[in-house]
N, C-alpha and C positions, 0 to 999 in steps of 0.2 A: 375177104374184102367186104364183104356184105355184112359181118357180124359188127364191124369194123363201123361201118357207116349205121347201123342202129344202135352201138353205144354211142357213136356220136350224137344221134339227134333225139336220144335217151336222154343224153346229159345238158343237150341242150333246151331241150322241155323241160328239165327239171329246173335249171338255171334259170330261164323265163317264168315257171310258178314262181320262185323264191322271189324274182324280184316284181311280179304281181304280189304276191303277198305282201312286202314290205314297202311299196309303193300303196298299199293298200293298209296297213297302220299307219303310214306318215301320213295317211288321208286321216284316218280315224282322229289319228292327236290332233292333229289339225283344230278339226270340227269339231273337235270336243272341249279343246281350250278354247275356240272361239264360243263356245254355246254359254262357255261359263262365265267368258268378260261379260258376253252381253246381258245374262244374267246377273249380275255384277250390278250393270249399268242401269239394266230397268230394275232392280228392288232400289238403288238409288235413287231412282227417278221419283219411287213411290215415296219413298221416305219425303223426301223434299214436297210431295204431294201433298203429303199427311199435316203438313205444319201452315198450309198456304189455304185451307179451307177453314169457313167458319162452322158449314153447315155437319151436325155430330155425324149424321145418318154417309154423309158421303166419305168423311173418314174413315168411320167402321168399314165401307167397304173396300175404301183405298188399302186399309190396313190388313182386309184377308186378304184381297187380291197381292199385298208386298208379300205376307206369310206364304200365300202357292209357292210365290217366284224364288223364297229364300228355300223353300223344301225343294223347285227344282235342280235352284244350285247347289242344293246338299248331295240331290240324285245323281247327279251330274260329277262333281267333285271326286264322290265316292265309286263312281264308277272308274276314271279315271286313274283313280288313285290307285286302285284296285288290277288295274292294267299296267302301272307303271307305267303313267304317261305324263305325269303333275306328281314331282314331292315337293308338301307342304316343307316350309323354313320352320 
């Protein structure tokens, strides 16, 4: 009876990891399609930045700051994509 009752709550600790765990990538996809619309959003932002300014000195910098934001949604992407959690069309 008793071996009885610690396969059961064996199997039900295990049950509860699995779905910690997989509760625990649906968090990850989540967050991590979310990092990359918004990454998305803000090198957009910059873009439309870069054409609204006269002064050179402040596009230069508008325009690294757009290049960080497109390498982090490279980083980002790639990570994802690498997880199978985002395939590219």
């Amino acid at each position: 009876m008793q071996s009885q009752n610690q396969q059961q709550n064996m199997q039900s600790n295990t049950n509860q990891n699995n779905l910690s765990s997989n509760l625990r990538n649906v968090s990850d996809e989540i967050l991590c399609n979310d990092l990359l619309m918004t990454e998305k959003y803000v090198s957009g932002a910059y873009d439309t930045a870069l054409f609204e300014f006269a002064n050179t000195n402040i596009r230069q910098v508008l325009n690294h700051i757009q290049k960080e934001e497109q390498k982090h949604g490279e980083d980002i992407f790639n990570y994802i994509s690498s997880h199978g959690m985002y395939m590219p069309e």
